[in-house]
N, C-alpha and C positions, 0 to 999 in steps of 0.2 A: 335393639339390635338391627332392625329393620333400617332407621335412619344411618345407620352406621355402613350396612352395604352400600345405601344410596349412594352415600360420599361418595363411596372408593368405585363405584358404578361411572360415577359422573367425573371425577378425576381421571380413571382411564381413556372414556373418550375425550376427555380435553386432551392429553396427552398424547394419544393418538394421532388428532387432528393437527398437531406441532408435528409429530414426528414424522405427518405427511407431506407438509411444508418446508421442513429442514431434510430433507430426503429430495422433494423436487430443486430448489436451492442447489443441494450437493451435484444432482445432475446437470443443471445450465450451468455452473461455475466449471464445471468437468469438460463440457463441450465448449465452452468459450477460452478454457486455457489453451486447447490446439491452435485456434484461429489466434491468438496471443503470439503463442510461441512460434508459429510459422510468420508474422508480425513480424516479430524479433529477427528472426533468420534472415530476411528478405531483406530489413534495414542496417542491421550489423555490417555489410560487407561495404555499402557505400556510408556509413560513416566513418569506419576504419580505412578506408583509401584515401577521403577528403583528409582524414585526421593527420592522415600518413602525410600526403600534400601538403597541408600546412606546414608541419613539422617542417618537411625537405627545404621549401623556401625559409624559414625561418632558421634553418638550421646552413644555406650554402647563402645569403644574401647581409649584406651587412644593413639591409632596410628598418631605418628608424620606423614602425608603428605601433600605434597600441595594441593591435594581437600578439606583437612580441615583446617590446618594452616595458621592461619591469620597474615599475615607481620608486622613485629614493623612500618616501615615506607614505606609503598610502595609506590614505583618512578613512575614506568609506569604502564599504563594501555590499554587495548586491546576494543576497541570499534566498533560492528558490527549493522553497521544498514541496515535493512531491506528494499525496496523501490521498486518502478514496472520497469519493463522495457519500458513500452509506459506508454502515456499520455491518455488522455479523461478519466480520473477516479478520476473527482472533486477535493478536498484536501486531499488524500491518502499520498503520497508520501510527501509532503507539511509536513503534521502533522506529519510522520513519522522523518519528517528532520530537524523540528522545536524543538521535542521532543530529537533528538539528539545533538543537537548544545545549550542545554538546560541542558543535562547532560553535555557535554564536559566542557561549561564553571562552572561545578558544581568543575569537580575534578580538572580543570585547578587552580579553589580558593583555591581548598584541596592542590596546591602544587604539579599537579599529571603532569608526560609528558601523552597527551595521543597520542595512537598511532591508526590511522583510518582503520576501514575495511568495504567492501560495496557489498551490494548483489543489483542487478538492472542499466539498463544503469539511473536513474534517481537519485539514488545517485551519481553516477561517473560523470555524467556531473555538477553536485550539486558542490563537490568539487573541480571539475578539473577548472570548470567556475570563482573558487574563487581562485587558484593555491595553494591549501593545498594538499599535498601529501598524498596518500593513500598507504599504504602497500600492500595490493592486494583485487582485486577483483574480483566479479563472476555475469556474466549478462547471461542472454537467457534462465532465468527458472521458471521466480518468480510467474507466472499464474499458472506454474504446477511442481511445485520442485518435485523430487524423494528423496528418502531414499540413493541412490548415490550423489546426489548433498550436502546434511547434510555431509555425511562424509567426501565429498572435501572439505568443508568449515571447519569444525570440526575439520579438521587435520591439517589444519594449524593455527588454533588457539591454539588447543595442543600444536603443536610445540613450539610455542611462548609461552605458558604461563610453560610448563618445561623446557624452556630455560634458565640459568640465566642472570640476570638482566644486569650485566656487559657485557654479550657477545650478547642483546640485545633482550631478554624477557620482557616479563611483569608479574609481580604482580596479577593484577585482567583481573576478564578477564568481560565485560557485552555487553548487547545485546539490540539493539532497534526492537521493532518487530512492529506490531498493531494487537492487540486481538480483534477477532469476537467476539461479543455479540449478535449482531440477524441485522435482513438484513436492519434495520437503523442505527443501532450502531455498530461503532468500533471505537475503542482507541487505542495509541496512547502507549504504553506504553516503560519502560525501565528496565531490569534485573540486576540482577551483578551474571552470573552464578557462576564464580569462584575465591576465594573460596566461601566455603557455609556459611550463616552465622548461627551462634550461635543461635539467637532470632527466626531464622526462623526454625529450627528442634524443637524447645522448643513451636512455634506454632503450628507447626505439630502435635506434641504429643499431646497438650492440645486439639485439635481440635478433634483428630480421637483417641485419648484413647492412654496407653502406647505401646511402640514398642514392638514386642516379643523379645525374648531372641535368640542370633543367636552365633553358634560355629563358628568361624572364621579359616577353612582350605585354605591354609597352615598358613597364617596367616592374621591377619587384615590389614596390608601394603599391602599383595599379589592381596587382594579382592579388596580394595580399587583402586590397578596398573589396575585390570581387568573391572570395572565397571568406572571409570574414562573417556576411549571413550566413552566406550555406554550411559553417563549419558550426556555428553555434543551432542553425537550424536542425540539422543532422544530429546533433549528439544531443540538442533538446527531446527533438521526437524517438530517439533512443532510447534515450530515460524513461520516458513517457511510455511507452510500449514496455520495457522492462518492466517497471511500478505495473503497469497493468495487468499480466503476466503473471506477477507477483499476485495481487490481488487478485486475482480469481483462485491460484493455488492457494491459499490465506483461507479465502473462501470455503473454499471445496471440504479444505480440511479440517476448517472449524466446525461445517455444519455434518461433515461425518461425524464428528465428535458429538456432535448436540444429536444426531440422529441414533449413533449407539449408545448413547445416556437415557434417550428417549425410550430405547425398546428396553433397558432395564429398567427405569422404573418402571415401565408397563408390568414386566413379570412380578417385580416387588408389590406392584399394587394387588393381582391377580392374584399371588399368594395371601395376603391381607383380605381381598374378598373371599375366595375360596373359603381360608379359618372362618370369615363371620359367618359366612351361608353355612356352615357345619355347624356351628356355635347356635345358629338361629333354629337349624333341623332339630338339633340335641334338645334345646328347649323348648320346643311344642311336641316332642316324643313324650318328654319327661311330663308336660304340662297332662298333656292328652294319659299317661299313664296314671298320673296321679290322680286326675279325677276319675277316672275309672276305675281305681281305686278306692278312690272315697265313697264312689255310688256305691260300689260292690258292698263297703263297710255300713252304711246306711242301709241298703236292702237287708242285707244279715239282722239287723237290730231290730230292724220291723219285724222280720219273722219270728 
């Protein structure tokens, strides 16, 4: 009975020592969703104006370029997903990869090659686990992306999508992220940054009223050459900042999860100990009673 406490003796402090760990966890991921989400707020407002700009040119100019011209048949396509570099942040990553492997097999039906890009070692072991190649990728950020990190990404997606297709570019270019909505909710979602489409500047307008009227120096190709980084820059380190965002709430809420499971098996084990330590009392009562018993019965006999 004695070895039987020990366990649940030694079990509880292991338990413990988790539940300390998944408890401090829960508070860095708590404190780093603010610094996230104030992130988020700060960048939202210049990508949504860039975004609004492109649109307006693209929407009052008749300018042939690849940020607006949509391909008779486009072969390949450029696929960036989003995902964490560690684990313990529930179905973040999961959803993010489930969401992309969801698209992929969308354009694979369209006819489409697609070609893989991935931010997080958890996409990278994702594909590399399944030996699907990946074009390049970018790990060691995705808790705290900088506005550097968007442009290394950025830039080689550019590359690739003003590439031509023959000497191996791609067509469309889109992007798996997961968008914050509040510190229960985040989804899952998927973009098609480039090109832009038709129906969605035509939302735009209808939503926020018509575009103004805009001079295009030196010209609407020029402007177009010029906002083209910053437009994919911007709603890269958007994403990036959201996913992040995301994964700390992911976090946070996982390891409450694992911290309130923690403190009930604590009590479950503590009830478990408790009965053996009674169980073990009960039995050297009883022990101690019966030999004293027995001496009593033996003295009796002698007399």
């Amino acid at each position: 009975m004695g070895a039987q406490l020990r366990v649940y003796k030694r079990r509880i402090r292991s338990v413990t020592a988790t539940k300390k760990i998944t408890k401090a966890m829960e508070m860095i991921s708590a404190s780093r969703i603010m610094k996230a989400q104030r992130a988020v707020a700060a960048s939202s407002p210049y990508a949504d104006e860039l975004t609004r700009a492109v649109t307006a040119v693209a929407t009052r100019s008749n300018a042939k370029h690849p940020l607006t011209s949509e391909p008779e048949s486009p072969v390949r396509v450029a696929v960036l997903v989003i995902t964490a570099d560690r684990g313990l942040a529930g179905g973040y990553s999961a959803n993010a990869l489930k969401a992309s492997e969801l698209l992929t097999n969308r354009l694979k039906a369209e006819g489409k090659q697609v070609e893989q890009y991935a931010v997080g070692r958890k996409a990278v072991g994702y594909f590399s686990f399944r030996n699907r190649p990946v074009v390049q990728a970018w790990t060691g950020f995705s808790d705290k992306p900088t506005y550097q990190d968007a442009k290394e990404v950025s830039a080689a997606l550019i590359d690739a999508f003003v590439t031509d297709t023959a000497e191996g570019g791609v067509d469309e270019l889109h992007i798996v992220s997961t968008e914050f909505v509040s510190m229960l909710t985040q989804n899952a979602v998927d973009v098609r940054l480039l090109p832009l489409k038709l129906e969605e500047t035509q939302a735009v307008e209808a939503a926020e009223g018509p575009f103004p009227l805009y001079d295009f120096e030196p010209s609407a190709e020029g402007v177009l050459d010029a906002l083209l980084p910053r437009y994919v820059e911007s709603r890269i380190y958007n994403a990036l900042l959201q996913s992040a965002a995301s994964e700390h709430a992911a976090r946070r809420r996982a390891m409450k999860s694992a911290t309130d499971n923690a403190g009930d098996l604590i009590k479950s084990l503590s009830r478990l100990a408790n009965s053996a330590r009674q169980a073990e009392i009960t039995q050297e009562i009883s022990e101690i009673v019966g030999g004293a018993t027995a001496l009593a019965d033996a003295n009796a006999g002698s007399d």
